[in-house]
C-alpha positions in Angstrom: 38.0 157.1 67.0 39.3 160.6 67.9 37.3 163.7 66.3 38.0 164.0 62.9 39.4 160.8 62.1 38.6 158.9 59.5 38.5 155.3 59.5 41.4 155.5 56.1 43.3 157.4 58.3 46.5 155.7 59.8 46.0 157.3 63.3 42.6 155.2 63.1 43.9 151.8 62.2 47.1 152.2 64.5 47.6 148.5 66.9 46.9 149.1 70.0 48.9 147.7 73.2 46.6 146.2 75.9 45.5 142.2 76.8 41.5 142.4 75.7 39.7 142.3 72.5 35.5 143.1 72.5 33.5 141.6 70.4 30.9 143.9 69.8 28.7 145.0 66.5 30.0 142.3 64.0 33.5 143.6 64.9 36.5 142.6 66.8 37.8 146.2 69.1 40.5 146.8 69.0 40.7 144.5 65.6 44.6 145.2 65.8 46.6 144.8 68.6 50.0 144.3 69.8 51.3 142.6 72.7 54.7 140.7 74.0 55.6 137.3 74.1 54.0 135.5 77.0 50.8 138.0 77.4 47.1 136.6 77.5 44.5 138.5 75.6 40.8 137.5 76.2 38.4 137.9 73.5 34.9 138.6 74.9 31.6 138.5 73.2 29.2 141.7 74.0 27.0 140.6 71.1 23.7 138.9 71.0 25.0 136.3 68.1 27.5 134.0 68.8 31.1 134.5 67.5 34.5 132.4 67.0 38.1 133.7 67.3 39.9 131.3 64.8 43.3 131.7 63.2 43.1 130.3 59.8 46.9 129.1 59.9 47.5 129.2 63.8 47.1 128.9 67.2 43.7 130.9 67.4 41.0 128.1 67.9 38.1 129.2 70.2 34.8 127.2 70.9 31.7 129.5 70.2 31.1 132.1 71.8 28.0 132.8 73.0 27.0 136.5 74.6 29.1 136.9 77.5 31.5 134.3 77.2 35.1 134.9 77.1 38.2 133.0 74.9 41.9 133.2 75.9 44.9 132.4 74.3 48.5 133.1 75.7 51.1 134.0 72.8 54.6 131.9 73.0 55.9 133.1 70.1 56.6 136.5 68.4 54.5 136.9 65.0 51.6 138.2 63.4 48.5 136.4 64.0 45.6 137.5 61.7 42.1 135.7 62.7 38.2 135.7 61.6 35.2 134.9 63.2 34.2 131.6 61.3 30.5 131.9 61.7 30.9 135.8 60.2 34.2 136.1 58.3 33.8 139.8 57.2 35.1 139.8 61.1 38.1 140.2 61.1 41.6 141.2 63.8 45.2 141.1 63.6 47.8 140.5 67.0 50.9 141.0 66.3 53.3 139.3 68.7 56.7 141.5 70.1 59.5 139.5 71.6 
C-alpha cells in the first residue's frame, strides 16, 4: 500500500492487471484483479495452513492447497468472478474478466 493510504481509500482497493495471486497471511494479494480473456492466473499458497480458491457460482474450483502449491485457472469468458477460500471464507478475491 503506498504511504499514506488507507485501506478505505479507493487508490488502495484499485484491481490490479497481472496473471498471479499470493496467498499469504489469511489473504488473497492482490484480492482484486483484472485480466483479459484467455490469460492464466496462478494462485499460490505462501502460508503454513492450507487454502482453497473456490468460486461459489463458477469456474473457480481448486484442490487444497497446501504451502507451496500452486492452482491455475485460464478465463474463457469475460465476467466478474468473486471467490473464497472454503476452509477460511473471511478470504476473500475478485477477477474481473476484460474481453
Amino acid at each position: 500500500m503506498p504511504a499514506g493510504a488507507r485501506a478505505s481509500d479507493p487508490a488502495a482497493q484499485a484491481p490490479v492487471s497481472g496473471t498471479t495471486v499470493d496467498i499469504r497471511n489469511f489473504a488473497f494479494s492482490p484480492a482484486n484483479l483484472t485480466v483479459r480473456v484467455g490469460t492464466t492466473v496462478a494462485w499460490t499458497n505462501r502460508d503454513a495452513d492450507a487454502h482453497t480458491v473456490v468460486s461459489t457460482n463458477g469456474p473457480l474450483h481448486s484442490p487444497t492447497l497446501n504451502t507451496g502449491d500452486t492452482y491455475k485457472y485460464t478465463f474463457a469468458k469475460a465476467g466478474s468472478y468473486s471467490y473464497l477460500c472454503s476452509i477460511h471464507p473471511f478470504m476473500v478475491g475478485t477477477v474481473v474478466v476484460t474481453a
